[in-house]
C-alpha positions in Angstrom: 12.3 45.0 -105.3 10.7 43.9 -101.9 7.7 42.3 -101.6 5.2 40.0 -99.8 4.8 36.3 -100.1 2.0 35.1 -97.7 2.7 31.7 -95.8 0.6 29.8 -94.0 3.5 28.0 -92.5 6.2 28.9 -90.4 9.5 28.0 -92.7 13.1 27.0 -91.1 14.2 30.5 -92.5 11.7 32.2 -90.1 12.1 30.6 -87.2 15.8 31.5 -87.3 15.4 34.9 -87.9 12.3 35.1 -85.3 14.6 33.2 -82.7 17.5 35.3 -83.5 15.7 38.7 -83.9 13.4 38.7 -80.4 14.3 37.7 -76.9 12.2 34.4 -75.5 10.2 36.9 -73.1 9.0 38.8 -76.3 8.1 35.4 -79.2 5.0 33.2 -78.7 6.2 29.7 -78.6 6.0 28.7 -82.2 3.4 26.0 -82.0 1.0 28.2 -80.4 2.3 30.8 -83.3 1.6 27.9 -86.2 -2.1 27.5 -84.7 -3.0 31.3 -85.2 -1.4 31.2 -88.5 -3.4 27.9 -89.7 -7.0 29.5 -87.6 -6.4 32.8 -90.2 -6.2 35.0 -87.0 -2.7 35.6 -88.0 -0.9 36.2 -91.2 2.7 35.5 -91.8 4.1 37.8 -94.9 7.3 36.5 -95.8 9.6 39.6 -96.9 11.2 38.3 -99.9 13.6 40.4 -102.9 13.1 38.6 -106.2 13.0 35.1 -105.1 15.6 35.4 -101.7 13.8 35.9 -98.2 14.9 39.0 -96.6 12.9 38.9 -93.7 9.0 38.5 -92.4 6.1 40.1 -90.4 3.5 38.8 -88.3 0.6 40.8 -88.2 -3.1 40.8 -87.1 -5.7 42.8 -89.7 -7.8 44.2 -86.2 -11.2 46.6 -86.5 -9.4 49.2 -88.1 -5.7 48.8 -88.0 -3.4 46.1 -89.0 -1.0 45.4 -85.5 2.4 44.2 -86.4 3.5 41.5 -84.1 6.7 40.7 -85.4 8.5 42.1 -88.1 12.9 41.3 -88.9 14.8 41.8 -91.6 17.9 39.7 -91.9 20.8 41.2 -90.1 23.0 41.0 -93.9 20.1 43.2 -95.7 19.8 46.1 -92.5 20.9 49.4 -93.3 20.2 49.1 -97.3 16.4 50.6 -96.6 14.7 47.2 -96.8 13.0 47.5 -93.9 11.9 51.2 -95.2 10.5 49.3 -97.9 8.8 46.8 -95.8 6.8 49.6 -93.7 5.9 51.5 -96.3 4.3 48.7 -98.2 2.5 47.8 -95.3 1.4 51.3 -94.9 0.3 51.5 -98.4 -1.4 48.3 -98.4 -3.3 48.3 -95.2 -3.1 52.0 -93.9 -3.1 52.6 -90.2 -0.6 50.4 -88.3 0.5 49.7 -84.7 3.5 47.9 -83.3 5.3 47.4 -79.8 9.1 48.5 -79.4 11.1 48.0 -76.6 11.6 51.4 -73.8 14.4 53.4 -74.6 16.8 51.7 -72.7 19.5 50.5 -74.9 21.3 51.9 -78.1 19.2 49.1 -80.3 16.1 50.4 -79.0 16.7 53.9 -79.5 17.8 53.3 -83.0 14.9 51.0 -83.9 12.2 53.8 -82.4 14.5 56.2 -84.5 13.8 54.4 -87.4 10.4 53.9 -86.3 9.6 57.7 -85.8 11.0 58.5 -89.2 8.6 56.5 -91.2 6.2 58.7 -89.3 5.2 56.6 -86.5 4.3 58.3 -82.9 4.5 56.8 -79.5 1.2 56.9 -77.5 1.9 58.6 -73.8 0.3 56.0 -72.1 1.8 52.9 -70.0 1.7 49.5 -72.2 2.2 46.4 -71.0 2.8 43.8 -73.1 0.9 40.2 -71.5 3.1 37.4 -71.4 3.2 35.1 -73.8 3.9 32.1 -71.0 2.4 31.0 -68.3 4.0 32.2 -65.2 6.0 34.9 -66.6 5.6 38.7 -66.2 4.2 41.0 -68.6 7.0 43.7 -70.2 6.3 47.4 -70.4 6.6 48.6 -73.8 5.7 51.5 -75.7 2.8 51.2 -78.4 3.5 53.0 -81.8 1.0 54.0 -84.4 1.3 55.8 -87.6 -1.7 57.0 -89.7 -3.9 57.5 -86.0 -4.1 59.9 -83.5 -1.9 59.9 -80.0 -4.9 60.3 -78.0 -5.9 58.7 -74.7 -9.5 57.8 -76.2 -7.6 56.0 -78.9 -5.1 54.4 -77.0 -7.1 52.7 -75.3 -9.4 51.6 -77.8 -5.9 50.2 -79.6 -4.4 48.7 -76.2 -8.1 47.1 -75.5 -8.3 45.1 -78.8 -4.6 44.0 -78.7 -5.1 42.7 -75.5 -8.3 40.8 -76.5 -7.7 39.6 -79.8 -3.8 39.3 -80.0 -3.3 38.0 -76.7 -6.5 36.3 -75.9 -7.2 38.8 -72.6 
């Protein structure tokens, strides 16, 4: 059985999976990450079956949506519907949700908006650019997903609008 265990610190299991899981372009620098965490902007669920992590989200409870930041499941546990599990526990427990994927491009990021689509979740139309999370470096266009909202402009840009300001400080 999957479920949640809240931290408040970023454990040595994390921040292997987080390094492993996302690019550099696409992680906060982990101090920056561990100051959120301790402020209470940010939560850190750690995914856990019985007692063994499996995996984590970071996510931001907004106005009304909780955005998922980051969310892995360890590499050994994918396929076996844990991260099926994960989403829909989220769903359940905070209702509408939002998350950034990568374009298209490559086979991994068709299969993760694959998997994304079939737990319900659409893609808003609109361009998204994802700020940098360093100084210096450019943002990256990706595509915003939602499930339990509507795909329209209005709220797309209501969505995009409060990311920007209160995940990445714009």
């Amino acid at each position: 059985m999957v479920s949640f265990r809240p931290s408040k610190r970023i454990s040595p299991e994390v921040i292997e999976l987080y390094e492993a899981a996302f690019p550099e372009a696409e992680r906060r620098p982990l101090p920056a990450q561990q100051r959120l965490l301790e402020e209470g902007a940010l939560q850190l669920l750690e995914v856990v079956e019985g007692v063994h992590f499996v995996g984590f989200v970071f996510c931001w409870a907004l106005t009304d949506f909780t955005f998922i930041e980051h969310f892995a499941i360890d590499p050994v546990k994918r396929g076996q519907g844990t991260g099926t599990r994960v989403i829909t526990l989220l769903f359940e427990r905070y209702g509408r949700l939002v998350l950034e994927t990568e374009l298209p491009h490559t086979t991994d990021a068709r299969r993760r908006i694959r998997f994304y689509e079939a737990l319900g979740f659409g893609a808003f139309p609109a361009l998204y650019l994802q700020p940098p999370y360093r100084a210096g470096w450019e943002p990256l266009q990706l595509v915003l997903m939602q499930k339990g909202m509507s795909l329209e402009e209005h709220t797309f840009t209501k969505v995009s609008n409060e990311i920007y300001r209160e995940v990445y400080g714009l």
